[in-house]
C-alpha positions in Angstrom: 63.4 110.5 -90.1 65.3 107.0 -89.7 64.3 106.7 -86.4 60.4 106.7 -86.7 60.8 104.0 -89.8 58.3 101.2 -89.4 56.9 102.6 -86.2 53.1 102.8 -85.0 50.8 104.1 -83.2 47.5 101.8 -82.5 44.6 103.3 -81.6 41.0 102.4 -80.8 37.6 104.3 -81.3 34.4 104.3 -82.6 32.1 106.2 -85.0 28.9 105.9 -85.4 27.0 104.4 -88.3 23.2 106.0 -89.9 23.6 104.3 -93.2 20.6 101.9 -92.1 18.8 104.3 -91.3 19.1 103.7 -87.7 22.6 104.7 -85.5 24.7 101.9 -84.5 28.2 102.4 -83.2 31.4 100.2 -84.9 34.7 99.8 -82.9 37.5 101.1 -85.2 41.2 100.0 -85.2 43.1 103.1 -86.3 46.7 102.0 -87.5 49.0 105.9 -87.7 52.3 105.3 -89.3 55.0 107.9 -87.8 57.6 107.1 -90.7 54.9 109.3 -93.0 52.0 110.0 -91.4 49.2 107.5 -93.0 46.7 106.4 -91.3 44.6 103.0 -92.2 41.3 102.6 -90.4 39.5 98.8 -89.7 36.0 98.4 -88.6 36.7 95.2 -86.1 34.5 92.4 -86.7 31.0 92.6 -84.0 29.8 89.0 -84.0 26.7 89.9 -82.4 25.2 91.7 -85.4 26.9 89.4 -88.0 29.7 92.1 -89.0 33.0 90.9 -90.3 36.0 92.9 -89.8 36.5 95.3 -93.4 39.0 98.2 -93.8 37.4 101.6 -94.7 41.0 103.4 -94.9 43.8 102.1 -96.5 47.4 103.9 -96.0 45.7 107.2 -96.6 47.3 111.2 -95.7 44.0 112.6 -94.5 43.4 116.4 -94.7 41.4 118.1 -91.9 38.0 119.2 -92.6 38.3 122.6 -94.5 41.8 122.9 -94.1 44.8 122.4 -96.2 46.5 120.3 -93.6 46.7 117.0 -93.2 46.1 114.5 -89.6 49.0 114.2 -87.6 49.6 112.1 -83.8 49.2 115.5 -82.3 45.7 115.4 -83.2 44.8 111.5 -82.1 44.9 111.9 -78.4 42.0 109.5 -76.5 38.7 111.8 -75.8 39.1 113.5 -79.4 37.1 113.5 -82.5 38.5 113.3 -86.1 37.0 113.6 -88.8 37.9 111.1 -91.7 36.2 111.5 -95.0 32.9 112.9 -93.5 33.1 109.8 -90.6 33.6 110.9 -86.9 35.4 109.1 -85.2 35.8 109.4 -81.6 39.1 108.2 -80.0 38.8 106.4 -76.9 42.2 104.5 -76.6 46.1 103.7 -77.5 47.6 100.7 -76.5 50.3 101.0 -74.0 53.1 101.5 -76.1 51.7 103.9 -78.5 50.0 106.3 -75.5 53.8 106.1 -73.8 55.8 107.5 -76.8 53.0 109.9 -77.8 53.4 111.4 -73.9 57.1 111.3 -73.8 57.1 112.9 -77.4 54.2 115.3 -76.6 55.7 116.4 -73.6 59.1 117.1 -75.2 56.7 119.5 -77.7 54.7 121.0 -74.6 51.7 119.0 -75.9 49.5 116.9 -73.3 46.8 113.9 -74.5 44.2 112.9 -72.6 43.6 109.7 -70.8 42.2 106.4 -72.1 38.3 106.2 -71.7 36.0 103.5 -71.6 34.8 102.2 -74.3 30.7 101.9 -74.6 29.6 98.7 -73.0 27.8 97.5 -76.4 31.1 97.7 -78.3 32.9 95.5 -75.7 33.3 92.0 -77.3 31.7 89.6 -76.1 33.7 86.8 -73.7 31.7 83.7 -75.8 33.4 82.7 -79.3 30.3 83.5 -81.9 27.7 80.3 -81.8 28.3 77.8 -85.0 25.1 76.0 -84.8 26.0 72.2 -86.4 23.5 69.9 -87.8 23.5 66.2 -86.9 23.6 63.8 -90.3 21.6 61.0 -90.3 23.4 58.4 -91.9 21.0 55.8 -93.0 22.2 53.6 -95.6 
């Protein structure tokens, strides 16, 4: 369809991570392109544990768990889980554009989303820029 060319929806979320052994939560960036329903996924950079921002889904059609069909926006409304790849994600947010077309759309459909949560206070970023600790050089000729 023409009119969805180029267009996105941005969302934001988290899943949580017990590759360490231990379960820490990542904030995730979810990028869905309405022109052909892709979705990319980033891991945002968390300066307090040292983690750079990495993509973990790259312009991807992603298939629901034991089904033949594949994600669509119907399915990425705020307070839902998805399931990408065996990582469950929990959708807490769309930015203001994005959660306006999906209720204007939704509602043409009979579809309703739910409303933006909160997002955990340990995923909030922090207000201070990360700490670059500078070492004074003694220049003694």
């Amino acid at each position: 369809m023409r009119i969805l060319c180029g267009r996105k929806l941005l969302l934001d979320g988290y899943w949580r991570d017990n590759a360490t052994g231990t379960t820490v939560l990542r904030r995730v960036r979810i990028v869905y392109s309405l022109e052909d329903d892709t979705m990319s996924v980033k891991v945002l950079a968390d300066h307090k544990r040292g983690m750079n921002e990495h993509q973990i889904l790259r312009k991807h059609l992603v298939p629901k768990p034991q089904s033949a069909e594949m994600y669509t926006w119907r399915d990425l409304s705020p307070g839902r889980d998805i399931n990408l790849f065996g990582r469950v994600i929990h959708i807490v947010s769309t930015d203001k554009m994005s959660g306006m077309w999906m209720a204007r759309t939704g509602k043409a459909e009979g579809i309703t989303f739910g409303e933006n949560e909160e997002m955990p206070p340990e995923l909030m970023p922090s207000l201070a820029p990360p700490r670059i600790e500078r070492r004074k050089i003694d220049r003694t000729d």
